[in-house]
PAPA-688193 format. One record per residue: y, x, z of N, C-alpha, C, O, CB in turn. Coordinates in steps of 0.2 Angstrom, whole numbers, plus 5000, padded with zeros to 4 digits. Glycine has a CB too. Layout:
N
YXZYXZYXZYXZYXZ
...
//
This chain:
232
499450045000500050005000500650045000501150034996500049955006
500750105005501350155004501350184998501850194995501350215010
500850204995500850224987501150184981501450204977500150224984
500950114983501150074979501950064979502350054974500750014982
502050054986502850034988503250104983503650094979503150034998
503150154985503450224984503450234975503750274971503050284989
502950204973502950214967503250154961503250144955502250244967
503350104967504050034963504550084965504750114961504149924968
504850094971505350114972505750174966506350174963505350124978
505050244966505150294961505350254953505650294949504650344961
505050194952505350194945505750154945506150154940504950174941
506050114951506750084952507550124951508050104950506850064958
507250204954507650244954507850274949508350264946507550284958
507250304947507450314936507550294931507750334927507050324933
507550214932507850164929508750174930509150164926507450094931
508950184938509450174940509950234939510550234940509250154947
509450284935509550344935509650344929510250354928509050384938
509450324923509550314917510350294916510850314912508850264915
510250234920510950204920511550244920512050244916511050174925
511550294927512050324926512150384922512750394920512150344932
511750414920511350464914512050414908512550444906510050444911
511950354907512150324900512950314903513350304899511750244897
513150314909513750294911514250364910514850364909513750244918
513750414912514250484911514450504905514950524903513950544913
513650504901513850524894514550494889514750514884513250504891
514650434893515150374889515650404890515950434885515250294893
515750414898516450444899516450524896516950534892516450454907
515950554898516050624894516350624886516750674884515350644893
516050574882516350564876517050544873517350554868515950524874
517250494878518050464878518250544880518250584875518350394884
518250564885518750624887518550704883518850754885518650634895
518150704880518050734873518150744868518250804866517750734872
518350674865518650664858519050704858519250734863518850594856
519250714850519850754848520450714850520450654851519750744840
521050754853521450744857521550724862522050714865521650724855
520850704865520950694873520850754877520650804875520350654875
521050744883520950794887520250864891520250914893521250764891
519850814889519250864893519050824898519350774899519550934896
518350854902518350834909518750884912518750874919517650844911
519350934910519550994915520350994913520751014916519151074914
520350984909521051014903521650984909521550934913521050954893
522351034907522651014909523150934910523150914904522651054909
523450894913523750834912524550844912524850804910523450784918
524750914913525450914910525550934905525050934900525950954914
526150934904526450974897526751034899526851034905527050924892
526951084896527451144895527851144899528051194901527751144891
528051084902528651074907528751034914529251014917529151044904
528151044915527551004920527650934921527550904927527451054927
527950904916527850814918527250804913527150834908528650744916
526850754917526450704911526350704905526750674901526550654912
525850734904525750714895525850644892525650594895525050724893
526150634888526550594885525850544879525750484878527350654880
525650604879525150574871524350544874523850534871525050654865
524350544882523850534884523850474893524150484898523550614884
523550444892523650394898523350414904522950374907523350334896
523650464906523450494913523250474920522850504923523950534916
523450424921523250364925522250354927521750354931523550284921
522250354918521650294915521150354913520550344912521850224907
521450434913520850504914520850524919520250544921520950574911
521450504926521250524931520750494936520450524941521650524934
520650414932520050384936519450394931518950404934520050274938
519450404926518650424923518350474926517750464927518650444915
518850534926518650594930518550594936518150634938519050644930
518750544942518450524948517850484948517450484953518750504951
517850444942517050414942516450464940515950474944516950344935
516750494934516050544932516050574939515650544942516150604924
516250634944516150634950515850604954515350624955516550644953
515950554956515650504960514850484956514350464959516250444961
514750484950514150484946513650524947513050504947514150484941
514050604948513750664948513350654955512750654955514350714948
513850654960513450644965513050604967512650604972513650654969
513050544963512450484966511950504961511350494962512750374965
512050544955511350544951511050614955510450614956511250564942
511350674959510950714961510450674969509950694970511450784963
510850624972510650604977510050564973509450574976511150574980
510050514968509550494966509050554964508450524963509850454961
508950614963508550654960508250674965507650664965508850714957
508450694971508250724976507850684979507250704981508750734980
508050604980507450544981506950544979506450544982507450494980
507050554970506450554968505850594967505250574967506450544963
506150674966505750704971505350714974504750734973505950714973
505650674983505550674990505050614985505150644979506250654998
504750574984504350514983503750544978503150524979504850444979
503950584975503450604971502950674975502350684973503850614963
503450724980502750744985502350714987501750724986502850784991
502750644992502250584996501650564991501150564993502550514998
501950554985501250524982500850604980500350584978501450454974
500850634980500550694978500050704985499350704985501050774976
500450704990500150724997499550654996498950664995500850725006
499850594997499450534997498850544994498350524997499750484993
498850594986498350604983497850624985497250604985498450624978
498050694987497750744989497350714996496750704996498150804990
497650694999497350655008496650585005496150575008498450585013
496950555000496350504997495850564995495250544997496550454989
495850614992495450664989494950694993494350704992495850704986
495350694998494850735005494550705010494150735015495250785009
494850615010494450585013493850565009493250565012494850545015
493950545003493250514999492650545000492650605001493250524991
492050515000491350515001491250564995491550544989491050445002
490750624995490450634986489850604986489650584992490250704983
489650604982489150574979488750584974489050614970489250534977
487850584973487850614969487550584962487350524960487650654971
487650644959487650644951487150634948486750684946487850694949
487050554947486350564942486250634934485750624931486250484938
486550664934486550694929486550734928486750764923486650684925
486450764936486350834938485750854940485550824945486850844943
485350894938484450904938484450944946483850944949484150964930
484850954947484850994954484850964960484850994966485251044954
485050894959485050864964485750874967485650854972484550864968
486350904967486750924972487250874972487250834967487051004971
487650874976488150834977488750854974488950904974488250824983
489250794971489750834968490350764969490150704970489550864958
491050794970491450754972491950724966492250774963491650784978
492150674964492350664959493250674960493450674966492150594958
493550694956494150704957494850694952494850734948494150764958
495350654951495950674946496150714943496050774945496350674948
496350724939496850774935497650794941498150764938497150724928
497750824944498550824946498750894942498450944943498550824956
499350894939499450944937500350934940500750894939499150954929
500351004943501151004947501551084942501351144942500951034958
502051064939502551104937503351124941503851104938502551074931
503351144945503951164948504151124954504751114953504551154943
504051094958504351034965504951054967505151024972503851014973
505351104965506051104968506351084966506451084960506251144968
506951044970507550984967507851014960507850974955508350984972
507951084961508251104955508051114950508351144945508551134956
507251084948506851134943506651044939506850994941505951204948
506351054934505851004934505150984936504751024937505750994928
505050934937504350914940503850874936504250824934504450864947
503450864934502850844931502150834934501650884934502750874926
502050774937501650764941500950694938500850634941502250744948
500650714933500150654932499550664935499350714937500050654926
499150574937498750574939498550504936498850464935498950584945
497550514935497250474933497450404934497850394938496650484935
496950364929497350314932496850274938496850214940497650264925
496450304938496050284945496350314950495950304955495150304945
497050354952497150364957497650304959497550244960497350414958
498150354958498750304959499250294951499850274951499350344966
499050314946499250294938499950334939500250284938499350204935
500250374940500850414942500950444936500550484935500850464947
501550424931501550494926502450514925502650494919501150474918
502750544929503550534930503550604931503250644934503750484936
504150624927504350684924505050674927505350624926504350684916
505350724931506050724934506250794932505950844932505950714943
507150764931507250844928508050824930508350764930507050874917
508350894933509150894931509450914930509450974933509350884933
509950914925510250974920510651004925510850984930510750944912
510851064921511251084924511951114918512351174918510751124928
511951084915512551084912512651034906512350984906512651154909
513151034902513250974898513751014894514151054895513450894903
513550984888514051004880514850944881515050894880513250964871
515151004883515950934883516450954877517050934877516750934892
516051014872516451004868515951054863515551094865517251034869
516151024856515751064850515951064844516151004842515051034848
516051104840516351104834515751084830515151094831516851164833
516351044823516151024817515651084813515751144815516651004814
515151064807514851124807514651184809514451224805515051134806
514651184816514451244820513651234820513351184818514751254828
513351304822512751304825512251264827511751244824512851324830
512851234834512351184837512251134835511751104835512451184843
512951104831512951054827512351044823511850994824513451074823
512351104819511751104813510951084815510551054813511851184809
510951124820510251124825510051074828509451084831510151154831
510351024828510350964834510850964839510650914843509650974837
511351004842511550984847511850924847512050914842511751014849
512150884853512750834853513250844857513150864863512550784854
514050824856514350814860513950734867513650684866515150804856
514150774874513750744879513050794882512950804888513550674876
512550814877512050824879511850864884511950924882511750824876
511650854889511350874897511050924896510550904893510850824901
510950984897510551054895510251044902510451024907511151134894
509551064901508951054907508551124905508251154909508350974906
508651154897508351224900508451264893508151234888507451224903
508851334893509251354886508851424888508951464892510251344885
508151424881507951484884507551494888506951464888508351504885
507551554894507251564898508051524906508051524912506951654897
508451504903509051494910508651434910508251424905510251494909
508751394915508551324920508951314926509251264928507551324923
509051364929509451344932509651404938509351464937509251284935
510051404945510351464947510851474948511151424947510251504945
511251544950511951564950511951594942511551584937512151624956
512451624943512951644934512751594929512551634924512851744931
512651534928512251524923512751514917512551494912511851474923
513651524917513851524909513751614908513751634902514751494908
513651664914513651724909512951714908512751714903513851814911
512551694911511751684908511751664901511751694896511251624911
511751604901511951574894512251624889511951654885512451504894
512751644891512951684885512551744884512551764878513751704885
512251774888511851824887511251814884510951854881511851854891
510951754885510651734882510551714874510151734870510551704884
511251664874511251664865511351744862511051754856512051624863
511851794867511851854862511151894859511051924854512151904866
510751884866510351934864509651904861509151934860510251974871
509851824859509351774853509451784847509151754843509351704854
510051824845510451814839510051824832509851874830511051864839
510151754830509751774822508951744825508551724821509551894819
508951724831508151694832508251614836508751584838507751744839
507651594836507551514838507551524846507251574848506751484835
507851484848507951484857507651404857507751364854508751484860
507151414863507051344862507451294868507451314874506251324863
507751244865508151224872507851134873507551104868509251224869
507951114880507751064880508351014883508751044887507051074883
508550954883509050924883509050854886508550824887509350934878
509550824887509350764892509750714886510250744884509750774903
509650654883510150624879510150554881509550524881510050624872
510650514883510450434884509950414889509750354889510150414877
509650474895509250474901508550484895507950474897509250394907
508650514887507850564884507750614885508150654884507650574877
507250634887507050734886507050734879506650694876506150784889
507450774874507350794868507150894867507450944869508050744863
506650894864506650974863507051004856506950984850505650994863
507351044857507651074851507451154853507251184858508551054851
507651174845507651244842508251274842508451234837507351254836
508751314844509451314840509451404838509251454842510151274845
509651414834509751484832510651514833511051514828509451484823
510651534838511451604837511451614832510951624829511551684841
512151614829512351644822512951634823513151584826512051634815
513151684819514051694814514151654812513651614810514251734809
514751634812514851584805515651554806515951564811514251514805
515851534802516751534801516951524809517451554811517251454795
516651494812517151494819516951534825516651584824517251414823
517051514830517251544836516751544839516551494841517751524839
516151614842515551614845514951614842515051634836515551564849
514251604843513751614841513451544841512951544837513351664843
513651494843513451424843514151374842514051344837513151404850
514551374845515151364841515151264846515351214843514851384830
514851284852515251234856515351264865515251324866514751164856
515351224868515651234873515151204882515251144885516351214870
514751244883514351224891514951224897515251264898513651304894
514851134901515251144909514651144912514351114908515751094913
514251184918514251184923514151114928514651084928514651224924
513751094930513851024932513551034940513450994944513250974926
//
């Protein structure tokens, strides 16, 4: 029954999580566009009143919502997380209690104990988690990931352009970076020292994992990808 409960609630959260996933990207994109200000840019002019050409009011609350988003989706991450050791521990505790039994189709007569698939990839908040399980256990197959940066600006024609990237999309792992300290000199040392090669990047879009290839290279503008990673 605690398996049960925890594993409605974990997909309540992901669903809930999705949501906000689609509510940042929104904002990210208005304050992106060509001529808007950024998630960072500055709000004066040259002579430090108010930009004239932009409704400062109505970026100063977008930029306090995407914040306030930020932190209810890391809070939501961290839950889901915390829900998905319990049901692991859960598994493992059903595993070691079960009776074995034996095996008609074993000539030796021995006893052998039937078992799930659990396969665990990273359980740290900051890493991704992949946690599947038969469906004769507890049917669990939920993949938790959280980026740690996001694309808030990209030029036409560039790189990333060309490769698949998008303005908005959630970087969850560029390369060998995933996550840590320094990660814009990571990143950039990364694109440098990929140059002319396939990096494989993986990305969060609309609350999808999508996997991409993108290759550093030259080319008329500015950099070897020719957009722009914040830090999230």
């Amino acid at each position: 029954m605690v398996a049960t409960n925890v594993k409605a609630e974990t997909s309540s959260l992901m669903e809930k999580r999705s949501w906000l996933e689609a509510e940042m990207n929104t904002i990210i994109a208005r304050l992106s566009q060509p001529g808007a200000p950024g998630l960072s840019g500055n709000l004066l002019d040259s002579e430090g009143f108010p930009r004239s050409d932009i409704d400062v009011p109505i970026v100063r609350a977008e930029r306090r919502r995407l914040a306030e988003l930020r932190n209810d989706y890391t809070d939501i991450t961290e839950k889901i997380n915390q829900n998905i050791q319990i049901l692991h521990s859960a598994r493992l505790g059903n595993n070691n209690r079960s009776s074995p039994f034996k095996n008609s189709d074993n000539d030796d007569g021995s006893d052998i104990q039937t078992s799930s698939t659990v396969e665990t990839v990273a359980s740290t908040p900051s890493q991704n988690v992949l946690l599947s399980l038969s469906p004769n256990s507890m049917d669990v197959d939920v993949l938790v990931s959280r980026p740690f940066a996001v694309v808030d600006e990209i030029a036409d024609a560039s790189p990333a352009v060309e490769d698949g990237l998008q303005l908005g999309d959630q970087i969850l792992k560029f390369g060998n970076v995933e996550a840590g300290d320094n990660l814009i000199q990571r990143l950039a040392s990364e694109a440098q020292s990929s140059m002319g090669q396939t990096v494989p990047v993986v990305i969060m879009r609309q609350g999808t994992v999508i996997n991409l290839t993108i290759t550093p290279r030259t080319w008329q503008g500015r950099g070897l990808l020719g957009c722009h990673f914040r830090i999230l």
